[in-house]
KEKOL-592449 format. One record per residue: residue number from 1; residue in three letters; chain; x, y, z of N, C-alpha, C in turn. Coordinates in Angstrom, 3 decimals. Each point is the difference from the previous one (the first is absolute). Layout:
N
+-----+--------+--------+----------+----------+----------+----------+----------+----------+----------+----------+----------+
! num ! residu ! chaine !      n_X !      n_Y !      n_Z !     ca_X !     ca_Y !     ca_Z !      c_X !      c_Y !      c_Z !
+-----+--------+--------+----------+----------+----------+----------+----------+----------+----------+----------+----------+
! NUM !    ala !      A !        X !        Y !        Z !        X !        Y !        Z !        X !        Y !        Z !
...
+-----+--------+--------+----------+----------+----------+----------+----------+----------+----------+----------+----------+
***
This chain:
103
+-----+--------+--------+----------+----------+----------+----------+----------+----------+----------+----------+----------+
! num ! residu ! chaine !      n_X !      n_Y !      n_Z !     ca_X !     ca_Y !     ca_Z !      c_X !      c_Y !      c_Z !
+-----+--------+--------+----------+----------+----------+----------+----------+----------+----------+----------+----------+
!   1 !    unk !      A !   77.418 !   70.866 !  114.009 !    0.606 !    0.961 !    0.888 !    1.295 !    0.498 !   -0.630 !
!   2 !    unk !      A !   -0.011 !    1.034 !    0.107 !    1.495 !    0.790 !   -0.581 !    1.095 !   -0.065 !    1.237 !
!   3 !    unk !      A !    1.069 !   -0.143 !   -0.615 !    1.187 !    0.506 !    0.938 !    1.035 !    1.672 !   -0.476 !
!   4 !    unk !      A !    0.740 !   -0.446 !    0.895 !    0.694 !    1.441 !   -1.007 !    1.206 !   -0.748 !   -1.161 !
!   5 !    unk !      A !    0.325 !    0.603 !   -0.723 !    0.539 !   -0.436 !   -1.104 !    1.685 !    0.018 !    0.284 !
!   6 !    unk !      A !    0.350 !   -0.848 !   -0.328 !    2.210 !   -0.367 !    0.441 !    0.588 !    1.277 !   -0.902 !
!   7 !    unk !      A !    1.040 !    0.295 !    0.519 !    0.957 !    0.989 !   -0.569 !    0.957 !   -0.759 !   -0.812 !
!   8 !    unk !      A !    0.723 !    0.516 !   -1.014 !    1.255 !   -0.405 !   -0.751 !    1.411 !    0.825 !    0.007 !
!   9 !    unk !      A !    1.006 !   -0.349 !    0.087 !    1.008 !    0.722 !   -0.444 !    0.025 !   -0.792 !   -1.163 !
!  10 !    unk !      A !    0.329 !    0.711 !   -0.930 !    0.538 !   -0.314 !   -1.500 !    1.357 !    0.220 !   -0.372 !
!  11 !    unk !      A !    0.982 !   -0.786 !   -0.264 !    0.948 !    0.632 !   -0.525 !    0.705 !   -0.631 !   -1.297 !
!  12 !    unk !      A !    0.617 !    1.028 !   -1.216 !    0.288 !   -0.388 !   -1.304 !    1.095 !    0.634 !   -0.451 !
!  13 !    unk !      A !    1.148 !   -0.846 !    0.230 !    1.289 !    0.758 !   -0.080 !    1.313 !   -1.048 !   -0.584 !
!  14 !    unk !      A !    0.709 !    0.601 !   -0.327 !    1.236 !   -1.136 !   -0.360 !    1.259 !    0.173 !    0.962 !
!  15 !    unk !      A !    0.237 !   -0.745 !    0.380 !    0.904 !   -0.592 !    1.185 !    1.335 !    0.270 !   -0.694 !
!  16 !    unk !      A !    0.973 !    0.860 !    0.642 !    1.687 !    0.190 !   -0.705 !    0.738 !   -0.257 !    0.799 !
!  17 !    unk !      A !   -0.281 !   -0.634 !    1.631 !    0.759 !   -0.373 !    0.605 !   -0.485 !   -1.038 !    1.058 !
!  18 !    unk !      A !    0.001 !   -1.353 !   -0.770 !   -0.311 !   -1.221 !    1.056 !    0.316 !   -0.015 !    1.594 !
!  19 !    unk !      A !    1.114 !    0.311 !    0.166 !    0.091 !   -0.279 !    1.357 !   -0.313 !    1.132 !    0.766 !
!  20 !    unk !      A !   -0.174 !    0.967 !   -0.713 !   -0.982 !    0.975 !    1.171 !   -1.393 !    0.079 !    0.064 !
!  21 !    unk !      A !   -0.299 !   -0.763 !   -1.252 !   -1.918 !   -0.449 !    0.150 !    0.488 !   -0.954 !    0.978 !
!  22 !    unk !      A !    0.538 !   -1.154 !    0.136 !   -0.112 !   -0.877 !    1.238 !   -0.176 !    1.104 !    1.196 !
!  23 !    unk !      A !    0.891 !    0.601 !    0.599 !    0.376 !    0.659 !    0.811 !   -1.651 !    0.869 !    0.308 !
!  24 !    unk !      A !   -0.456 !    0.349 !   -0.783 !   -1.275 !    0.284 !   -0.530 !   -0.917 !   -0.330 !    0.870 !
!  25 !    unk !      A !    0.006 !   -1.026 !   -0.797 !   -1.506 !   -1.259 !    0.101 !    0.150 !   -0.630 !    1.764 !
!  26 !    unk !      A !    1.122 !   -0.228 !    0.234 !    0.708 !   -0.168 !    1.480 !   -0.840 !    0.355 !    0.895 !
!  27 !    unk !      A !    0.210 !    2.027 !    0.111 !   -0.147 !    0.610 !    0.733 !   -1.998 !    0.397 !   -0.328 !
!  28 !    unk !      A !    0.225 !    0.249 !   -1.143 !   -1.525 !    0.424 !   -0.046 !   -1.314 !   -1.339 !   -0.037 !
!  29 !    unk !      A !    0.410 !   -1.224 !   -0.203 !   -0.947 !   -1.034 !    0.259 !   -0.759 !    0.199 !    1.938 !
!  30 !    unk !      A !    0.922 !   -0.179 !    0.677 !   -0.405 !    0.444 !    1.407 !   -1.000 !    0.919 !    0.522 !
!  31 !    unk !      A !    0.660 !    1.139 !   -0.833 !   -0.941 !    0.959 !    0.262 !   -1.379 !    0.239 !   -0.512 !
!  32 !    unk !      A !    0.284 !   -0.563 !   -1.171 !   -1.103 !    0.245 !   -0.974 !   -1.225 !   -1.435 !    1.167 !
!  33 !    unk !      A !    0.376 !   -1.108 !    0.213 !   -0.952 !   -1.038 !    0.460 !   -0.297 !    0.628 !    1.251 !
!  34 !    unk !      A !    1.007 !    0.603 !    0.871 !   -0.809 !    0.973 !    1.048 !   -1.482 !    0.664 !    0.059 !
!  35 !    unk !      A !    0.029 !    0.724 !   -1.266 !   -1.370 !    0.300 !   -0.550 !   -0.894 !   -0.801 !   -0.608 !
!  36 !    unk !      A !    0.342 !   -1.262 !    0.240 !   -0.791 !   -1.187 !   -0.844 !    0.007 !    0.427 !   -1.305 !
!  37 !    unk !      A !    1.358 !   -0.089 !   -0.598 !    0.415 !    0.269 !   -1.332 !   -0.035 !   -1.522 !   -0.528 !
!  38 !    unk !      A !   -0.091 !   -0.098 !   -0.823 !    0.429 !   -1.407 !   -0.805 !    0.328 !   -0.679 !   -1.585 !
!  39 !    unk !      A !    1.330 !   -0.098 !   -0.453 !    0.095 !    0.217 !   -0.955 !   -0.621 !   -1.053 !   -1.046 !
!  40 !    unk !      A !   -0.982 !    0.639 !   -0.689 !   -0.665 !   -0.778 !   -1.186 !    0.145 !   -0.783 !   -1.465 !
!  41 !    unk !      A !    0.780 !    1.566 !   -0.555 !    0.934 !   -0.547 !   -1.097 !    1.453 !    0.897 !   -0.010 !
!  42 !    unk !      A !    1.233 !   -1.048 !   -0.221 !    1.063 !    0.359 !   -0.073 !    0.778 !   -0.607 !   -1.388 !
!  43 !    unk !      A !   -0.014 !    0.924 !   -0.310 !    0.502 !   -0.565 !   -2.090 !    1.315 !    0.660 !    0.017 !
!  44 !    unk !      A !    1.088 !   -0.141 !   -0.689 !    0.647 !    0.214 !   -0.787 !    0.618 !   -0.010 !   -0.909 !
!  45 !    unk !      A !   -0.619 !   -1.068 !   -0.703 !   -0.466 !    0.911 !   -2.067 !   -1.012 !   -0.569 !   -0.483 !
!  46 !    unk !      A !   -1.113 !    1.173 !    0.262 !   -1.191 !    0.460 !   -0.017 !   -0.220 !   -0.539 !   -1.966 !
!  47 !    unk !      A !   -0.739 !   -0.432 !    0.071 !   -0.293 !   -0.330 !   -1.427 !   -0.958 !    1.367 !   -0.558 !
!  48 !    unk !      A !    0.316 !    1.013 !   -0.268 !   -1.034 !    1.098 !   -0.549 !   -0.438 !   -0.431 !   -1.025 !
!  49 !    unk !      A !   -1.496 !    0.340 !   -0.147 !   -0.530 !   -0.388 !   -1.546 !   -0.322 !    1.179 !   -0.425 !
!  50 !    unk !      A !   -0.711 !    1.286 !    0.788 !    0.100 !    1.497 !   -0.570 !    0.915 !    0.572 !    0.246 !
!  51 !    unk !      A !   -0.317 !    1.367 !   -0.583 !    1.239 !    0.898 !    0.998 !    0.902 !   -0.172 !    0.124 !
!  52 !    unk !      A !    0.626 !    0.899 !    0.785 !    1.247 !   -0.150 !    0.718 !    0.017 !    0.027 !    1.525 !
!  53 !    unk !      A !    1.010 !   -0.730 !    0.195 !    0.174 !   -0.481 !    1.782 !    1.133 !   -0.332 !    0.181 !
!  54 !    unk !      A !    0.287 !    0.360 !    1.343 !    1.619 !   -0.648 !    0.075 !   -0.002 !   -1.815 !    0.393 !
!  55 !    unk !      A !    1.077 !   -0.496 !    0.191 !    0.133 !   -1.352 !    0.103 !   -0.558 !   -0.637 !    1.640 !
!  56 !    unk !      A !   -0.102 !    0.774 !    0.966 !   -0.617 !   -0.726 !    0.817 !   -1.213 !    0.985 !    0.649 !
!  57 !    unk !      A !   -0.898 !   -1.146 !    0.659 !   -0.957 !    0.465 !    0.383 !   -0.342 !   -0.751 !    1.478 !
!  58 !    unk !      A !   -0.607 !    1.115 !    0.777 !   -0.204 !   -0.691 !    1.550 !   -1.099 !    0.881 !    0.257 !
!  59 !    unk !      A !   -0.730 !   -1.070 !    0.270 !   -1.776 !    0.440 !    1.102 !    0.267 !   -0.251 !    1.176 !
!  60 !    unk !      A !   -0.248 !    0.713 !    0.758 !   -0.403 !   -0.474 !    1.490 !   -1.120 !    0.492 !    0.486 !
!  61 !    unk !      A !   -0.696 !   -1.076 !    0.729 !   -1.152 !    0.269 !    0.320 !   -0.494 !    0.231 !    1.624 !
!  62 !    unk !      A !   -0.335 !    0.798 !    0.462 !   -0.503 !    0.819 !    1.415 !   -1.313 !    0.072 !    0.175 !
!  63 !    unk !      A !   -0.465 !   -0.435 !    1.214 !   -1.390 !   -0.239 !    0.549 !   -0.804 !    1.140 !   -0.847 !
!  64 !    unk !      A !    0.515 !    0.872 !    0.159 !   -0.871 !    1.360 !   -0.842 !    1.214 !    1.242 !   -0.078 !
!  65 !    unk !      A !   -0.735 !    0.815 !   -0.680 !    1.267 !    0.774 !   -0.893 !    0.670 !    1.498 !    1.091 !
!  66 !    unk !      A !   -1.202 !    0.090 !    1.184 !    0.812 !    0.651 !    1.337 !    1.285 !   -1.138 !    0.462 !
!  67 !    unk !      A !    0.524 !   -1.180 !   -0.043 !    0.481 !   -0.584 !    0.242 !    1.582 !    0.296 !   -0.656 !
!  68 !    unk !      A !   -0.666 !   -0.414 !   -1.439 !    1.037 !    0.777 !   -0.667 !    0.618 !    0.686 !   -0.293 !
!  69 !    unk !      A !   -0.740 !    1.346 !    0.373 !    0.523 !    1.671 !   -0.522 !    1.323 !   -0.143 !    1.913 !
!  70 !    unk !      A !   -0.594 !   -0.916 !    0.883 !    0.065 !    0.131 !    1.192 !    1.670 !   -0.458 !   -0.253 !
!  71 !    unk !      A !   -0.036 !   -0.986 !   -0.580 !    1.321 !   -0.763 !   -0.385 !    1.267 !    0.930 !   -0.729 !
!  72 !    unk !      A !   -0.694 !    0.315 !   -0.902 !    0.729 !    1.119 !   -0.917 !    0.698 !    1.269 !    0.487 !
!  73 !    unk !      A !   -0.967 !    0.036 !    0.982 !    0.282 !    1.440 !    0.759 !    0.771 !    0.026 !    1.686 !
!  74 !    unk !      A !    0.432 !   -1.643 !    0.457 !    0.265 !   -0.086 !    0.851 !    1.722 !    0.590 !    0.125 !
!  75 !    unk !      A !    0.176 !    0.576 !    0.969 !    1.540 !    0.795 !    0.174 !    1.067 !   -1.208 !   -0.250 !
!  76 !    unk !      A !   -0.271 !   -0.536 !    0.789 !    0.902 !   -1.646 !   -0.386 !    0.229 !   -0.367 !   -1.474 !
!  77 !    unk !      A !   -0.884 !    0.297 !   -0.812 !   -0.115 !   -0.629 !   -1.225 !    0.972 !    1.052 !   -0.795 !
!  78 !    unk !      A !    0.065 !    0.986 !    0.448 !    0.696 !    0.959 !   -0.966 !    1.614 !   -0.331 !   -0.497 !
!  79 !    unk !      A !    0.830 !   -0.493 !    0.930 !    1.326 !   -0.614 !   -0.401 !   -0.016 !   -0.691 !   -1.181 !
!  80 !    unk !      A !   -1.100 !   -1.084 !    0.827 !    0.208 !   -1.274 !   -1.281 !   -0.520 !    0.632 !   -0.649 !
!  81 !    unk !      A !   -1.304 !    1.015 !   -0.556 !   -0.193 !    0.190 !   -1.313 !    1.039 !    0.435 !   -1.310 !
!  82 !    unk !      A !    1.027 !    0.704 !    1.028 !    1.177 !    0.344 !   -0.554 !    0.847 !   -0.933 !   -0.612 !
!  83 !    unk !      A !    0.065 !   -1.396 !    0.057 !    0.924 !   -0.933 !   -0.510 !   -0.729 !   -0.394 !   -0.613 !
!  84 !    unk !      A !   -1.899 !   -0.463 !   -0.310 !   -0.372 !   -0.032 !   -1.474 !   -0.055 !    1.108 !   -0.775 !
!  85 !    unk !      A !    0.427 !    1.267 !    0.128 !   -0.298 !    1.340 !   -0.753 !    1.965 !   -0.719 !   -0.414 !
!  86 !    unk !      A !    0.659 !    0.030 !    0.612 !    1.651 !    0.106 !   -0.382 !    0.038 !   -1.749 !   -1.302 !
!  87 !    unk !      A !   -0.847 !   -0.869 !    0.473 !    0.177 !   -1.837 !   -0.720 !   -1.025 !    0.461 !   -1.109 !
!  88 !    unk !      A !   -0.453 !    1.122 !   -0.561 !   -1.352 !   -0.617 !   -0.912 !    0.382 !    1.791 !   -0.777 !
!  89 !    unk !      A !   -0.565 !   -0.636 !   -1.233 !   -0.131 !    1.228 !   -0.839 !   -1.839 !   -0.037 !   -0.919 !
!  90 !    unk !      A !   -0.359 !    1.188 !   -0.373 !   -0.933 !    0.017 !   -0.503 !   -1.043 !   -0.562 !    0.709 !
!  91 !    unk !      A !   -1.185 !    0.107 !   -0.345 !   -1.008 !   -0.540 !    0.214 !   -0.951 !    1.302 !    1.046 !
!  92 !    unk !      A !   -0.621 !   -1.240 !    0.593 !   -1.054 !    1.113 !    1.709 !   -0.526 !   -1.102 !    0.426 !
!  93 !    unk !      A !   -0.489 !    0.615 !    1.364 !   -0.358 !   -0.420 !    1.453 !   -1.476 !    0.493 !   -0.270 !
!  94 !    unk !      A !   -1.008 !   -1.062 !    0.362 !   -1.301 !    1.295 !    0.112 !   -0.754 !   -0.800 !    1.094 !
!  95 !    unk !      A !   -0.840 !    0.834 !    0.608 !   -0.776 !   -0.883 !    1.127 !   -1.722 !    0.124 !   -0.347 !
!  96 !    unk !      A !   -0.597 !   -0.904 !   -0.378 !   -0.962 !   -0.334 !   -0.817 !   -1.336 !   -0.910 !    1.222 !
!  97 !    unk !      A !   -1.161 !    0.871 !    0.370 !   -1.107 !   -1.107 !    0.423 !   -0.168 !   -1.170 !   -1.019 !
!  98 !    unk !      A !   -0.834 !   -0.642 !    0.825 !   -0.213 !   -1.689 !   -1.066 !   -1.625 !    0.113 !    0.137 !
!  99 !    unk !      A !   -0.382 !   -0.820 !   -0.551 !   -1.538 !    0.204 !   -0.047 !   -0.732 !   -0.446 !    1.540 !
! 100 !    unk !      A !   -1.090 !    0.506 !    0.398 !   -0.636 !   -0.743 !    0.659 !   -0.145 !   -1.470 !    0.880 !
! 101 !    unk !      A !   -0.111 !   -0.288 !    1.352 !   -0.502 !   -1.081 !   -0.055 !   -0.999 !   -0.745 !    0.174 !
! 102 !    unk !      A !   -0.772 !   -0.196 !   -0.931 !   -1.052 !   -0.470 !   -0.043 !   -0.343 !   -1.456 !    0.745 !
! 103 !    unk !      A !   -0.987 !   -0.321 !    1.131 !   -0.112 !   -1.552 !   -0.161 !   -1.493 !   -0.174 !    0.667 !
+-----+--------+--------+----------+----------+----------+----------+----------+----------+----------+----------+----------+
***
C-alpha cells in the first residue's frame, strides 16, 4: 500500500551570527512542529566531499510537502524568517518531496 510521500525543508547556509540563529531556532522550532515539522539533521560543519556548500546544513521533515510549503508560507513565520535571512549568509532554503511510502 502506498502512502503519500513526507515533505522537506532543506537548508544550506553559513551562520554569521550565533545568537540570532538561537533566537532563530527558538522561535521557528514551535512553529515549524505545529506542522509536524521535525528536525532530522542539524550540522554545523558539514563535512563536504563534492562541491561546494556552506558550513551548515538542516533537514526538516513534514508529514508531506503541503505541510511544508504550509510552514514556509505561514504569516507568523515571516518575522522569524527575517532573523535567519539577517544570522546566515550564502547558501538556500528549498522545499523538496521525499519518496513514497511504500509498505
Amino acid at each position: 500500500m502506498e502512502g503519500r510521500a513526507q515533505g522537506y525543508l532543506i537548508g544550506n547556509f553559513t551562520v554569521t551570527d550565533p545568537e540570532l540563529m538561537i533566537q532563530y531556532s527558538q522561535q521557528a522550532g514551535p512553529l515549524a512542529e505545529s506542522y509536524g515539522g521535525e528536525v532530522v539533521v542539524a550540522v554545523s560543519d558539514l563535512a563536504v566531499v563534492e562541491g561546494q556548500a556552506q558550513s551548515t546544513l538542516i533537514v526538516i521533515r513534514f508529514p508531506n510537502l503541503d505541510k511544508a510549503k504550509a510552514f514556509y508560507q505561514d504569516p507568523a513565520y515571516a518575522p522569524v524568517r527575517e532573523l535567519r535571512v539577517k544570522a546566515t549568509t550564502g547558501g538556500f532554503l528549498a522545499l523538496v518531496p521525499g519518496l513514497p511510502i511504500i509498505s
